[in-house]
PDB file of N, CA, C and O in Angstrom:
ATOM      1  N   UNK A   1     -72.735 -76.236  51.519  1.00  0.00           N
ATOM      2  CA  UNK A   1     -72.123 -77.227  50.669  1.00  0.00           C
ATOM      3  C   UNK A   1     -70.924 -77.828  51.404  1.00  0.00           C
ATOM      4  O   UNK A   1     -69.923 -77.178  51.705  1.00  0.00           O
ATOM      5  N   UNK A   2     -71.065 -78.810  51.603  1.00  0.00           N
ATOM      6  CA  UNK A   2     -69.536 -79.948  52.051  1.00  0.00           C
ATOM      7  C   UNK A   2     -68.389 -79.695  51.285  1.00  0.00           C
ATOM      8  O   UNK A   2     -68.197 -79.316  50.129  1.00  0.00           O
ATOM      9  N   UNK A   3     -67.641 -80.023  52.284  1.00  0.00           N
ATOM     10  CA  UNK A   3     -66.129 -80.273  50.631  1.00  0.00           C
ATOM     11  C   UNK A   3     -66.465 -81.203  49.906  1.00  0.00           C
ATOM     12  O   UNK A   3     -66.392 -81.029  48.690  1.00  0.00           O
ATOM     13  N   UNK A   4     -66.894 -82.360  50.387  1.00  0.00           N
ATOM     14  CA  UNK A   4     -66.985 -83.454  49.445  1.00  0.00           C
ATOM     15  C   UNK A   4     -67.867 -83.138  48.158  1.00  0.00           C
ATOM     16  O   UNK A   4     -67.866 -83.819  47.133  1.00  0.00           O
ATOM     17  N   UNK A   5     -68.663 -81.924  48.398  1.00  0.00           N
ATOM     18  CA  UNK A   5     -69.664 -81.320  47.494  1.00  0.00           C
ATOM     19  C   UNK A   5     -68.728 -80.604  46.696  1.00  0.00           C
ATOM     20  O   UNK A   5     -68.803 -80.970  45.523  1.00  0.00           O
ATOM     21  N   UNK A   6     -67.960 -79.810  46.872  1.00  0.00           N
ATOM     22  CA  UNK A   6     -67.144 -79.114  46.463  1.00  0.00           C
ATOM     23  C   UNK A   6     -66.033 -80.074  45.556  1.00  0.00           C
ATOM     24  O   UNK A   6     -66.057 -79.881  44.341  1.00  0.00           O
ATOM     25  N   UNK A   7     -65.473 -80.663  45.861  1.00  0.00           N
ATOM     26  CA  UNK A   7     -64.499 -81.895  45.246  1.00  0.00           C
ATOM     27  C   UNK A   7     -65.283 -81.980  43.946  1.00  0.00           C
ATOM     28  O   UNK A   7     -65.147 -81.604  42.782  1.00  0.00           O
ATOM     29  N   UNK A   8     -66.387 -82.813  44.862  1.00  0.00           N
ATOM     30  CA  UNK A   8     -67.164 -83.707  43.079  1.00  0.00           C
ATOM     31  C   UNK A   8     -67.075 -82.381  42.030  1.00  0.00           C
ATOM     32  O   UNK A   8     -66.608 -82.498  40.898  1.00  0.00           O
ATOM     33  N   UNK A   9     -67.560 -81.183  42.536  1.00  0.00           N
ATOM     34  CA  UNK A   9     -68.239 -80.259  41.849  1.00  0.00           C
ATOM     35  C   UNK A   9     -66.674 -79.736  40.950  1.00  0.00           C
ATOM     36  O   UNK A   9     -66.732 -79.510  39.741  1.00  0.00           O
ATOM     37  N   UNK A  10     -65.399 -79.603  41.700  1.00  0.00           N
ATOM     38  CA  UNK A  10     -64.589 -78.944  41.110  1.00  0.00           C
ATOM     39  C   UNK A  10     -64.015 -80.143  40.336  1.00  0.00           C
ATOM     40  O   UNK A  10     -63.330 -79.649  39.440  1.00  0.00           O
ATOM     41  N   UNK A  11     -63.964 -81.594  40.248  1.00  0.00           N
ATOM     42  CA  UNK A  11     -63.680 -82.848  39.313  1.00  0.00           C
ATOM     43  C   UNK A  11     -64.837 -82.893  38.256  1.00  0.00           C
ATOM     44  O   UNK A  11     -64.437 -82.809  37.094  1.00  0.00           O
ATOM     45  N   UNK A  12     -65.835 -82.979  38.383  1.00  0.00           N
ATOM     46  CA  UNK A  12     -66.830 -82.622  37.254  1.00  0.00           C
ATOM     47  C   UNK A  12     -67.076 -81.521  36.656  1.00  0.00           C
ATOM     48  O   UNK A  12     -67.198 -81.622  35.436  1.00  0.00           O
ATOM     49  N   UNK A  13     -67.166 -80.717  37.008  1.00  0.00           N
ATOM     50  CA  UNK A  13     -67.094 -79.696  36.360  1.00  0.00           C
ATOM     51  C   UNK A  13     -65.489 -78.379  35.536  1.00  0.00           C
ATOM     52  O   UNK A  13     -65.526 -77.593  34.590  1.00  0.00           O
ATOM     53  N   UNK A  14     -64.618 -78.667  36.276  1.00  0.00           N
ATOM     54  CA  UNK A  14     -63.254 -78.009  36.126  1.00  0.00           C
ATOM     55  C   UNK A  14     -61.999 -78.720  35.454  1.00  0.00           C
ATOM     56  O   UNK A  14     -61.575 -78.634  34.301  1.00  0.00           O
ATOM     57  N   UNK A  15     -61.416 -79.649  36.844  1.00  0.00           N
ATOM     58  CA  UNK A  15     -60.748 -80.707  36.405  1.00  0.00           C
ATOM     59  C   UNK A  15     -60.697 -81.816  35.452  1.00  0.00           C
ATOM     60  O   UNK A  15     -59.644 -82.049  34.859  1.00  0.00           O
ATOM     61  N   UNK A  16     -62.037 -82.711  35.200  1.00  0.00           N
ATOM     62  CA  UNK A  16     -62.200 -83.575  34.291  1.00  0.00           C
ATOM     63  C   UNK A  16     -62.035 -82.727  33.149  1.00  0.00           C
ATOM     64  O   UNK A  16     -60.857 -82.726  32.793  1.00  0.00           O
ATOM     65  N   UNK A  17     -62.858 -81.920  32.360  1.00  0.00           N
ATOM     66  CA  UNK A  17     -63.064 -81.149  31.262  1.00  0.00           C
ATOM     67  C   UNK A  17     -61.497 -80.790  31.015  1.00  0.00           C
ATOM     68  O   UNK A  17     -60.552 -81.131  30.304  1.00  0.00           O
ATOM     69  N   UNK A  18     -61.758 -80.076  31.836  1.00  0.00           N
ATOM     70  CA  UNK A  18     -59.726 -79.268  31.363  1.00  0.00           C
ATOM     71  C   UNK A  18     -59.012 -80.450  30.603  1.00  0.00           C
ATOM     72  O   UNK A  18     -58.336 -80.319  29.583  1.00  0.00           O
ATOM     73  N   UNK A  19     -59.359 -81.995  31.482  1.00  0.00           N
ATOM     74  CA  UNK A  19     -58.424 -82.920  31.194  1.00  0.00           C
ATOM     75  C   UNK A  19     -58.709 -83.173  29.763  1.00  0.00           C
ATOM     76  O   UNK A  19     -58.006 -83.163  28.753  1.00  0.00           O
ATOM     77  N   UNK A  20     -59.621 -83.341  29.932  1.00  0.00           N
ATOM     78  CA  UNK A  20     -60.182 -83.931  28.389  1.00  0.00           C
ATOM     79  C   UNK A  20     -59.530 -83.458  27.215  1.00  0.00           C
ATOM     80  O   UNK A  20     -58.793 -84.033  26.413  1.00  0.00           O
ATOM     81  N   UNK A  21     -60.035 -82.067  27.295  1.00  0.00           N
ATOM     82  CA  UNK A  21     -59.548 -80.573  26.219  1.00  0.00           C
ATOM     83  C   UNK A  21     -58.107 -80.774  25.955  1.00  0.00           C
ATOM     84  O   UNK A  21     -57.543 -80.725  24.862  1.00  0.00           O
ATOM     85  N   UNK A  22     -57.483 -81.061  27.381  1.00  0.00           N
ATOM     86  CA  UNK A  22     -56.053 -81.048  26.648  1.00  0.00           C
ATOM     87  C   UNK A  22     -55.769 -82.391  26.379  1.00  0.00           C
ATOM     88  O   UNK A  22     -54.593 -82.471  26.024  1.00  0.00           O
ATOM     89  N   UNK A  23     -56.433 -83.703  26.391  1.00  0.00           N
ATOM     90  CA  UNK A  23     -56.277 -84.849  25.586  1.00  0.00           C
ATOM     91  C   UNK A  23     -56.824 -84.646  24.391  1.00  0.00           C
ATOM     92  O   UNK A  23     -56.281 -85.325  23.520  1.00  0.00           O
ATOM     93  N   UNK A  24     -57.765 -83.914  23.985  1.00  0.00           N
ATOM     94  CA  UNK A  24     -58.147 -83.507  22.434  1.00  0.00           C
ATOM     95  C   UNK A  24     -57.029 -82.868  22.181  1.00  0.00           C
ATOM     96  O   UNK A  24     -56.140 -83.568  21.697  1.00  0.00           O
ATOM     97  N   UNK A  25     -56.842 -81.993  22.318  1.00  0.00           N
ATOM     98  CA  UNK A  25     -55.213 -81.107  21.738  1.00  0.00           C
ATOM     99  C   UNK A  25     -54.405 -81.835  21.583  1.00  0.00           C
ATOM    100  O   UNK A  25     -54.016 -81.779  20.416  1.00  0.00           O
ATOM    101  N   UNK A  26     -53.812 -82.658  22.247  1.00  0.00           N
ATOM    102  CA  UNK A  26     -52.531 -83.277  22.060  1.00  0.00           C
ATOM    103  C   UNK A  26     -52.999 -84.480  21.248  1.00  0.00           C
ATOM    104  O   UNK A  26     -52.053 -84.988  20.645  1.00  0.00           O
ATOM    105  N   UNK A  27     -54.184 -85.104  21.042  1.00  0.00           N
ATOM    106  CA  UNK A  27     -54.746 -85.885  20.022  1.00  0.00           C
ATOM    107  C   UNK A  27     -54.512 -84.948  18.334  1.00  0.00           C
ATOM    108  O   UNK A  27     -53.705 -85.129  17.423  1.00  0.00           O
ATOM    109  N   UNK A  28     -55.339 -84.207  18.469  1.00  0.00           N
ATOM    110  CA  UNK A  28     -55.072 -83.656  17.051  1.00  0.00           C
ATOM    111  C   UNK A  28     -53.414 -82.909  17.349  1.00  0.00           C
ATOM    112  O   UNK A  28     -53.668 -81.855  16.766  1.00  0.00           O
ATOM    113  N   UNK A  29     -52.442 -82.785  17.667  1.00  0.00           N
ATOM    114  CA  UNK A  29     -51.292 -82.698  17.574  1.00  0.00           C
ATOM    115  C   UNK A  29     -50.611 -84.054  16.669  1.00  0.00           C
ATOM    116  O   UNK A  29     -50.090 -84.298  15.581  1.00  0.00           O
ATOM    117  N   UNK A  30     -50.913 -84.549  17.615  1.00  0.00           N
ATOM    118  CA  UNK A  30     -50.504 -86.087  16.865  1.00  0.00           C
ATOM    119  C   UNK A  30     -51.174 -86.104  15.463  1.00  0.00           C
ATOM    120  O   UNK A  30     -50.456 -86.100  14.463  1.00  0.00           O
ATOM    121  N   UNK A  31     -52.321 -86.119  15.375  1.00  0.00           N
ATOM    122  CA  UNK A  31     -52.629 -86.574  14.236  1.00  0.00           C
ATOM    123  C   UNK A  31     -52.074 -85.299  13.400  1.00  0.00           C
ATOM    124  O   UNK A  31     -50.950 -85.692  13.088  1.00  0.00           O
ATOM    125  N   UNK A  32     -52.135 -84.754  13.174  1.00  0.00           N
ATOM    126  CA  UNK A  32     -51.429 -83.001  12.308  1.00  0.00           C
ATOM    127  C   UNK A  32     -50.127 -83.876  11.921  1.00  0.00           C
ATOM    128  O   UNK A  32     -49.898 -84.179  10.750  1.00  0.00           O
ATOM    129  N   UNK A  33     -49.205 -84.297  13.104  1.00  0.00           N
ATOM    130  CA  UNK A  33     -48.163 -84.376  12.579  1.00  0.00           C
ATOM    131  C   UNK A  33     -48.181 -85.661  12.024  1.00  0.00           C
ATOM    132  O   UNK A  33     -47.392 -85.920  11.115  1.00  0.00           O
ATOM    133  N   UNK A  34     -49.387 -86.957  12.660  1.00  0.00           N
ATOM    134  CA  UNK A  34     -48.972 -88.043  11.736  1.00  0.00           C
ATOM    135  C   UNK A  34     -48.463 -88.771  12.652  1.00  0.00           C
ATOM    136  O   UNK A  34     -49.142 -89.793  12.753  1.00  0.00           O
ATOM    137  N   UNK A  35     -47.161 -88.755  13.750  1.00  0.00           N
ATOM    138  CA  UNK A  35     -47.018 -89.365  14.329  1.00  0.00           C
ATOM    139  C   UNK A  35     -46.855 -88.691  15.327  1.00  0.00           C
ATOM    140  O   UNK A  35     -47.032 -87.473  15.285  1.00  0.00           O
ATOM    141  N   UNK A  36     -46.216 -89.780  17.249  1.00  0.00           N
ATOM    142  CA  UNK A  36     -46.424 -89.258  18.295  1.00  0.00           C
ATOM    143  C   UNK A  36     -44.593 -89.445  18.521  1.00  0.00           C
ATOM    144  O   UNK A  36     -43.772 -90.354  18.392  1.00  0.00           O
ATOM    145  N   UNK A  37     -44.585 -87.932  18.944  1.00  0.00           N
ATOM    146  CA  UNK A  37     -43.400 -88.594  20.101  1.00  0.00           C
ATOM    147  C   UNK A  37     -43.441 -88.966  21.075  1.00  0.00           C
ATOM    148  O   UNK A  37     -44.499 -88.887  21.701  1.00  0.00           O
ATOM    149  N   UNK A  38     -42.153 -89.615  21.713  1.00  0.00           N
ATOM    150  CA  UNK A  38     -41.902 -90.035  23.314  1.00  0.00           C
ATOM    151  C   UNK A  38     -43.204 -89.251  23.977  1.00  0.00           C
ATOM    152  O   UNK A  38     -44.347 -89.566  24.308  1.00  0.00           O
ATOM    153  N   UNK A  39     -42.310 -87.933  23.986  1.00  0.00           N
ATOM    154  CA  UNK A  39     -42.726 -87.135  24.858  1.00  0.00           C
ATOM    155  C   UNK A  39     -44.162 -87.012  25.101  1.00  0.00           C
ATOM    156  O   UNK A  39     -44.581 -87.061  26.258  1.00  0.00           O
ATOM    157  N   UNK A  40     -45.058 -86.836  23.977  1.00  0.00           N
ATOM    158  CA  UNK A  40     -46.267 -87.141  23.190  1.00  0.00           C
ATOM    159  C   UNK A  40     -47.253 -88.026  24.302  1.00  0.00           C
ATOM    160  O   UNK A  40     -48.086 -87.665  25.134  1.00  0.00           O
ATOM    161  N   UNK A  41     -46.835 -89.080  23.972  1.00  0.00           N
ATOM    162  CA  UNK A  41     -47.098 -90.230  24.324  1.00  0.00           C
ATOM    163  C   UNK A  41     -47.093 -91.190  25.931  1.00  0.00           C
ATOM    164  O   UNK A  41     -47.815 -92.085  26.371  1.00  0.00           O
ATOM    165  N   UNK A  42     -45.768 -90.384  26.516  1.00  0.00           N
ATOM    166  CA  UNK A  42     -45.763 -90.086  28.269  1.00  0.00           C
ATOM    167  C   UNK A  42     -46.538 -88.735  28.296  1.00  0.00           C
ATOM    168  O   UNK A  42     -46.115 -88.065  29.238  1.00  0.00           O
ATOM    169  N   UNK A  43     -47.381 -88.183  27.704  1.00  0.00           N
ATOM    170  CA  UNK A  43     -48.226 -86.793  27.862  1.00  0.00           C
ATOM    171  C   UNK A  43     -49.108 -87.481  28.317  1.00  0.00           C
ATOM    172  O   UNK A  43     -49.479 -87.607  29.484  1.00  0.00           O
ATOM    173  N   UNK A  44     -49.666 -88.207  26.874  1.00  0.00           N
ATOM    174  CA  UNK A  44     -51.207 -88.669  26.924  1.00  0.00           C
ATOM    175  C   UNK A  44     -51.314 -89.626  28.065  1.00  0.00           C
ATOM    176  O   UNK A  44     -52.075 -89.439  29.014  1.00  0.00           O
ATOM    177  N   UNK A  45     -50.553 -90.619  27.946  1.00  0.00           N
ATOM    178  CA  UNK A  45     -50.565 -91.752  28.918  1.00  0.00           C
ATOM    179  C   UNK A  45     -51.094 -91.191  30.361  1.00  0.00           C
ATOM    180  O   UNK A  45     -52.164 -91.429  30.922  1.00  0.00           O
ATOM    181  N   UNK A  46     -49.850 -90.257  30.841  1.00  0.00           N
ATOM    182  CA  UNK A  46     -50.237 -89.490  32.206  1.00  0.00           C
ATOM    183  C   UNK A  46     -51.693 -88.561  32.284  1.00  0.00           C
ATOM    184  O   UNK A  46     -52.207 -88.500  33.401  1.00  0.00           O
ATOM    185  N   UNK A  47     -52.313 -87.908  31.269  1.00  0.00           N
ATOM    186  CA  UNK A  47     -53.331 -87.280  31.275  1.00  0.00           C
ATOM    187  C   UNK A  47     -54.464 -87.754  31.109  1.00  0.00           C
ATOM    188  O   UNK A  47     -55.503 -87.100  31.199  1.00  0.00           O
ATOM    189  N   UNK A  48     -54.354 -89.429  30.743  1.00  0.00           N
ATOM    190  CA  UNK A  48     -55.322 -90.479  30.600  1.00  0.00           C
ATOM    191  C   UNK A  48     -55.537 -91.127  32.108  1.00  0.00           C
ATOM    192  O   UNK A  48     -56.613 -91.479  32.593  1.00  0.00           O
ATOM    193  N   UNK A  49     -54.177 -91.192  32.745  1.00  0.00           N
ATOM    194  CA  UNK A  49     -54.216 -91.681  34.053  1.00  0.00           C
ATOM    195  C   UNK A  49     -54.959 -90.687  35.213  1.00  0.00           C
ATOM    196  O   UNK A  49     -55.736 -91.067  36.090  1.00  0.00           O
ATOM    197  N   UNK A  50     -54.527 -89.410  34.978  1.00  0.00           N
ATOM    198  CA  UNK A  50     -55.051 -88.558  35.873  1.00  0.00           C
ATOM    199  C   UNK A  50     -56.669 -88.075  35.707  1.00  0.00           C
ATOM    200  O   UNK A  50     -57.278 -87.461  36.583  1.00  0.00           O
ATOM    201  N   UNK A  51     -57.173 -88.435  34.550  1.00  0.00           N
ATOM    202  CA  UNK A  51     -58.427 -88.531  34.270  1.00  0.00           C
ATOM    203  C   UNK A  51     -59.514 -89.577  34.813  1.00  0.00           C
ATOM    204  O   UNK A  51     -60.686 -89.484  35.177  1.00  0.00           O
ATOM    205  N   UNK A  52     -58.554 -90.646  34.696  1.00  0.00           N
ATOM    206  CA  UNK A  52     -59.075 -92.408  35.457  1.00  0.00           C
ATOM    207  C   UNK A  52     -58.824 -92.093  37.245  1.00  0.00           C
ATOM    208  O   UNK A  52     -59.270 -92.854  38.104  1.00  0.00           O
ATOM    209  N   UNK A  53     -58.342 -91.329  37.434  1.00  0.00           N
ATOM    210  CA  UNK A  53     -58.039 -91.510  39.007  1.00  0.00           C
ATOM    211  C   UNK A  53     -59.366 -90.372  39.526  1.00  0.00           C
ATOM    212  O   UNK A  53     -59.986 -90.362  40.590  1.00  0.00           O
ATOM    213  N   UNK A  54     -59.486 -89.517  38.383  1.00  0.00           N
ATOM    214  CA  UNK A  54     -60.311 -88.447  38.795  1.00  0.00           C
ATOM    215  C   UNK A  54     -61.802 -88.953  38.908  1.00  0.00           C
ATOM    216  O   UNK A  54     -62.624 -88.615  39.760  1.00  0.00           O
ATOM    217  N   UNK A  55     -62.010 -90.049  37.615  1.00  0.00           N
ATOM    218  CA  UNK A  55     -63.360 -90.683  37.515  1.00  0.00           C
ATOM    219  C   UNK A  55     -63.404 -91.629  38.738  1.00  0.00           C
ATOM    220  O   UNK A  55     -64.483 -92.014  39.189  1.00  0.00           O
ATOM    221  N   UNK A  56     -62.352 -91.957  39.207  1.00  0.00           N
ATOM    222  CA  UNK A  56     -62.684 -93.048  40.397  1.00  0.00           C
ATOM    223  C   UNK A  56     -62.976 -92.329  41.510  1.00  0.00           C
ATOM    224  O   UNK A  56     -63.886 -92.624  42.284  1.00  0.00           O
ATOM    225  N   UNK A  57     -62.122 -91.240  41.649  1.00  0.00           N
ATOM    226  CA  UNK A  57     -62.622 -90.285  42.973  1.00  0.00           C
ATOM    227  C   UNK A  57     -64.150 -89.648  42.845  1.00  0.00           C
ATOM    228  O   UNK A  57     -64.961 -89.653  43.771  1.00  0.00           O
ATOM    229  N   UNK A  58     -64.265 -89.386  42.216  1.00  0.00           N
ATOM    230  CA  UNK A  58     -66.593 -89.509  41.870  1.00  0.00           C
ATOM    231  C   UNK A  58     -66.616 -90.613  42.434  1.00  0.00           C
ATOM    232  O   UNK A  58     -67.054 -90.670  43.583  1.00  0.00           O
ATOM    233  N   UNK A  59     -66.209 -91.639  41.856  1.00  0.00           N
ATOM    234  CA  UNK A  59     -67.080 -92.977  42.393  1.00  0.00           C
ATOM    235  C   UNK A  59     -67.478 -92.834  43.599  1.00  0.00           C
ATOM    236  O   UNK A  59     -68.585 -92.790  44.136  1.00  0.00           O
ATOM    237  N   UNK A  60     -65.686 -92.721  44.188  1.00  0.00           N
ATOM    238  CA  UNK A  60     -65.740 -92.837  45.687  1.00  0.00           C
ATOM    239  C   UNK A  60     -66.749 -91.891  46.766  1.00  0.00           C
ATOM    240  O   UNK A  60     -67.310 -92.070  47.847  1.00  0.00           O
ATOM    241  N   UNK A  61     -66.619 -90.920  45.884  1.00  0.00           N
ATOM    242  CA  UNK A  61     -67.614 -89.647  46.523  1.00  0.00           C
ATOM    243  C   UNK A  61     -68.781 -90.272  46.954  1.00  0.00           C
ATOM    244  O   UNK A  61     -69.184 -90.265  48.117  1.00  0.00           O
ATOM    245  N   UNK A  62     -69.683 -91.177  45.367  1.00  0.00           N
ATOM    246  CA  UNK A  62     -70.462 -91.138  45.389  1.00  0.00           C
ATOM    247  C   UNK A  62     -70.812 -92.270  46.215  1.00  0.00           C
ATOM    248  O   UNK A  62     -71.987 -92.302  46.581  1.00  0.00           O
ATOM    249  N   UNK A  63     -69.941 -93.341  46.642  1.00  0.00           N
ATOM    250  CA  UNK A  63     -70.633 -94.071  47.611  1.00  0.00           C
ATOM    251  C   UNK A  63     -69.852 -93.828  49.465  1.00  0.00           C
ATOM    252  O   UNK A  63     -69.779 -94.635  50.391  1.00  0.00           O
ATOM    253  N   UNK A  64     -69.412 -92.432  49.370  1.00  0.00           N
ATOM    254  CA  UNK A  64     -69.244 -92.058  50.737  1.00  0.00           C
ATOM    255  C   UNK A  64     -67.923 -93.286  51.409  1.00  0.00           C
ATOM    256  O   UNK A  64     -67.924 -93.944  52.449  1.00  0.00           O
ATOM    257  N   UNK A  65     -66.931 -93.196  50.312  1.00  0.00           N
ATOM    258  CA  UNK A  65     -65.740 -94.149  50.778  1.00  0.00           C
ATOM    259  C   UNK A  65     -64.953 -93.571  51.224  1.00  0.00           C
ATOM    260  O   UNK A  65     -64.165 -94.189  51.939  1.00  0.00           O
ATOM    261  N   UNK A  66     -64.781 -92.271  51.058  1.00  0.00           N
ATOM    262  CA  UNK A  66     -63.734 -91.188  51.111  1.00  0.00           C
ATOM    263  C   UNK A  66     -64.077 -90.518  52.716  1.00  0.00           C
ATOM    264  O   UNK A  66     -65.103 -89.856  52.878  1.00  0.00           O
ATOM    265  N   UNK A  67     -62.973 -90.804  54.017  1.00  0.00           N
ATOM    266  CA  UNK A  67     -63.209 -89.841  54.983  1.00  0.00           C
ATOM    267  C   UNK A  67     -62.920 -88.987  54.654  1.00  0.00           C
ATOM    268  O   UNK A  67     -62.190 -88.821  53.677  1.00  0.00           O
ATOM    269  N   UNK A  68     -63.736 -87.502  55.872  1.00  0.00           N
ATOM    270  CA  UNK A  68     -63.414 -86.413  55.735  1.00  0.00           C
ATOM    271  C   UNK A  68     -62.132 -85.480  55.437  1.00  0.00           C
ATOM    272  O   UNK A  68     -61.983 -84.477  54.740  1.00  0.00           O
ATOM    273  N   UNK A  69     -61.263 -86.243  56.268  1.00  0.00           N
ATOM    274  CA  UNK A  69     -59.497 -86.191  56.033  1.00  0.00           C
ATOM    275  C   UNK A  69     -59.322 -85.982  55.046  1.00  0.00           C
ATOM    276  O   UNK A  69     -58.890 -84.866  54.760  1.00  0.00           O
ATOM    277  N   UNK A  70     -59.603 -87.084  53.878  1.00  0.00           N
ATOM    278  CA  UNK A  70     -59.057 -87.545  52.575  1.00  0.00           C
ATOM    279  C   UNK A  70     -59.482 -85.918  51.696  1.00  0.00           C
ATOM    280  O   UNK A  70     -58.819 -85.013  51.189  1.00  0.00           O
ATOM    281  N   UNK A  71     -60.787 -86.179  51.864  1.00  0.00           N
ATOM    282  CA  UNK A  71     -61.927 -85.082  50.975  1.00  0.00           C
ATOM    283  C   UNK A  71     -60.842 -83.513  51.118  1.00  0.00           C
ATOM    284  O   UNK A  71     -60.443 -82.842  50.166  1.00  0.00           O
ATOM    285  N   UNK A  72     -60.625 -83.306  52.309  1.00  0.00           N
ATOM    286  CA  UNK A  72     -60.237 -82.150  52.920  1.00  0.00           C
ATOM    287  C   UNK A  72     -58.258 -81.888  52.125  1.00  0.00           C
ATOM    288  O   UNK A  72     -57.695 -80.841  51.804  1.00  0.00           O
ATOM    289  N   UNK A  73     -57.914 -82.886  52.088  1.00  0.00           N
ATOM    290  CA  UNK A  73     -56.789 -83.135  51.687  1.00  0.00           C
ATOM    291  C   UNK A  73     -56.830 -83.073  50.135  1.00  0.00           C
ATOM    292  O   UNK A  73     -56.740 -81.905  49.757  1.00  0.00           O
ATOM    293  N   UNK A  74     -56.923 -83.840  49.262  1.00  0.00           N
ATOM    294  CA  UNK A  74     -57.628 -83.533  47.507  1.00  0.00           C
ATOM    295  C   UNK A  74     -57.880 -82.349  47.408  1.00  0.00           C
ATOM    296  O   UNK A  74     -57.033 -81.659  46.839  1.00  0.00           O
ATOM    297  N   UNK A  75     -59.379 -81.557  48.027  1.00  0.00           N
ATOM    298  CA  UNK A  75     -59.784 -80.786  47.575  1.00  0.00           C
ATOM    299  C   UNK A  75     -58.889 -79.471  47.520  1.00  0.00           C
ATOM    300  O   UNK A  75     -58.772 -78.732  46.543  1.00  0.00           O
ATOM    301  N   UNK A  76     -58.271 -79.326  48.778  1.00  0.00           N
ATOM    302  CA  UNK A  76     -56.606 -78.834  49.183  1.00  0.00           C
ATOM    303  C   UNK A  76     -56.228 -78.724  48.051  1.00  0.00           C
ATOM    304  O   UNK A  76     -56.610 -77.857  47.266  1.00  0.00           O
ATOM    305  N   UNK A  77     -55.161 -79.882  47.756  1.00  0.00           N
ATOM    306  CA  UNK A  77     -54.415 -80.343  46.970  1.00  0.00           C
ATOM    307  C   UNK A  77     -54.812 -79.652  45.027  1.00  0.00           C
ATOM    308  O   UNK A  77     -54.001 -79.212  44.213  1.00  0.00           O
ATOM    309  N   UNK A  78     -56.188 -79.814  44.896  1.00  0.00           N
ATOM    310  CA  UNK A  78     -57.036 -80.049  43.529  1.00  0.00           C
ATOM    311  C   UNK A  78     -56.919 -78.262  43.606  1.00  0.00           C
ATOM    312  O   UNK A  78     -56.128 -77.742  42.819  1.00  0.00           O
ATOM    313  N   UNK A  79     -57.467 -77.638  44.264  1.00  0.00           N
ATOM    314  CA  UNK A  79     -57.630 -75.957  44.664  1.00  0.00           C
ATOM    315  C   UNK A  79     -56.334 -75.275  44.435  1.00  0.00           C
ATOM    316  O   UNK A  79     -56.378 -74.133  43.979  1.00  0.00           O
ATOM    317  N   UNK A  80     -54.972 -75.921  44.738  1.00  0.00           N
ATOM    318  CA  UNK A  80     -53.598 -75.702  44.690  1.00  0.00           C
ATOM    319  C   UNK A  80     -53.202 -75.416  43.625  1.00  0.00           C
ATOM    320  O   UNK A  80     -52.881 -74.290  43.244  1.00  0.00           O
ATOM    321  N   UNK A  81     -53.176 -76.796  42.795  1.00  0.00           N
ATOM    322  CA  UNK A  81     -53.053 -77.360  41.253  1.00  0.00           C
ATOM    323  C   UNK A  81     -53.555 -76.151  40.103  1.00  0.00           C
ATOM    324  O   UNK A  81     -52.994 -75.443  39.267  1.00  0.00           O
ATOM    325  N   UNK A  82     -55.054 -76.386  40.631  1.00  0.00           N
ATOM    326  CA  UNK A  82     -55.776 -75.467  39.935  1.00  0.00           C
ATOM    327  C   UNK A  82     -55.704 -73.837  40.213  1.00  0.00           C
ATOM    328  O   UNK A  82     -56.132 -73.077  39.344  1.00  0.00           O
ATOM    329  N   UNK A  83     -55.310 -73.466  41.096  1.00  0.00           N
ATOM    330  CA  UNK A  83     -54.759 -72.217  41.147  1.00  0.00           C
ATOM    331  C   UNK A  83     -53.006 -71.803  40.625  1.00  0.00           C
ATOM    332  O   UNK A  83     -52.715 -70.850  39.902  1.00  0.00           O
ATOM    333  N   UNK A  84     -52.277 -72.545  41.066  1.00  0.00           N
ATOM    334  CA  UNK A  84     -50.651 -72.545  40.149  1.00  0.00           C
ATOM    335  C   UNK A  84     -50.961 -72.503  38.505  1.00  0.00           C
ATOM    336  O   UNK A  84     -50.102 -72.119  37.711  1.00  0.00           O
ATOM    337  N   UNK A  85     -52.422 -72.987  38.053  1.00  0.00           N
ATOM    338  CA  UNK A  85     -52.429 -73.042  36.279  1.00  0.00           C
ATOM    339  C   UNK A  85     -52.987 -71.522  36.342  1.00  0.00           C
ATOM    340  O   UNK A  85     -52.255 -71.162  35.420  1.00  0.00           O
ATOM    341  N   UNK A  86     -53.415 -70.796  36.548  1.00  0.00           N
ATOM    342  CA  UNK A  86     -54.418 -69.899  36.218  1.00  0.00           C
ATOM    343  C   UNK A  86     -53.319 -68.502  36.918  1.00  0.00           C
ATOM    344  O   UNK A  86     -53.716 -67.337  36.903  1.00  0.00           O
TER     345      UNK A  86
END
């Protein structure tokens, strides 16, 4: 398996989801309370963004835009992230 195999696999399967889950949570937060705070609201915004950057990096996967560098660097980076939560 490639990294680039590895990437897609740990953004589709790990990363995206996680993202999601905790945009459902902080969705029904909001709604529980009715309204959003600041804080709330720079949550979602950023966890909406990091979700859109994640769906574009598939894209990229998928039409082989991404050099090896890049792939090697993310997946790095994504492996990091995801190990500091756990």
């Amino acid at each position: 398996m490639t990294n680039a195999d590895k990437l897609k696999n740990l953004l589709e399967l790990e990363i995206i989801p996680d993202l999601e889950a905790a945009i459902d949570e902080l969705f029904s937060a909001i709604d529980k309370n009715k309204n959003a705070s600041r804080e709330q609201k720079e949550d979602l915004e950023e966890m909406r963004q990091m979700r859109t950057e994640c769906f574009a990096i598939v894209e990229e996967l998928g039409r082989n835009e991404l050099d090896e560098e890049e792939v090697d660097e993310l997946l790095a980076e994504l492996v990091d992230i995801k190990t500091k939560e756990e």
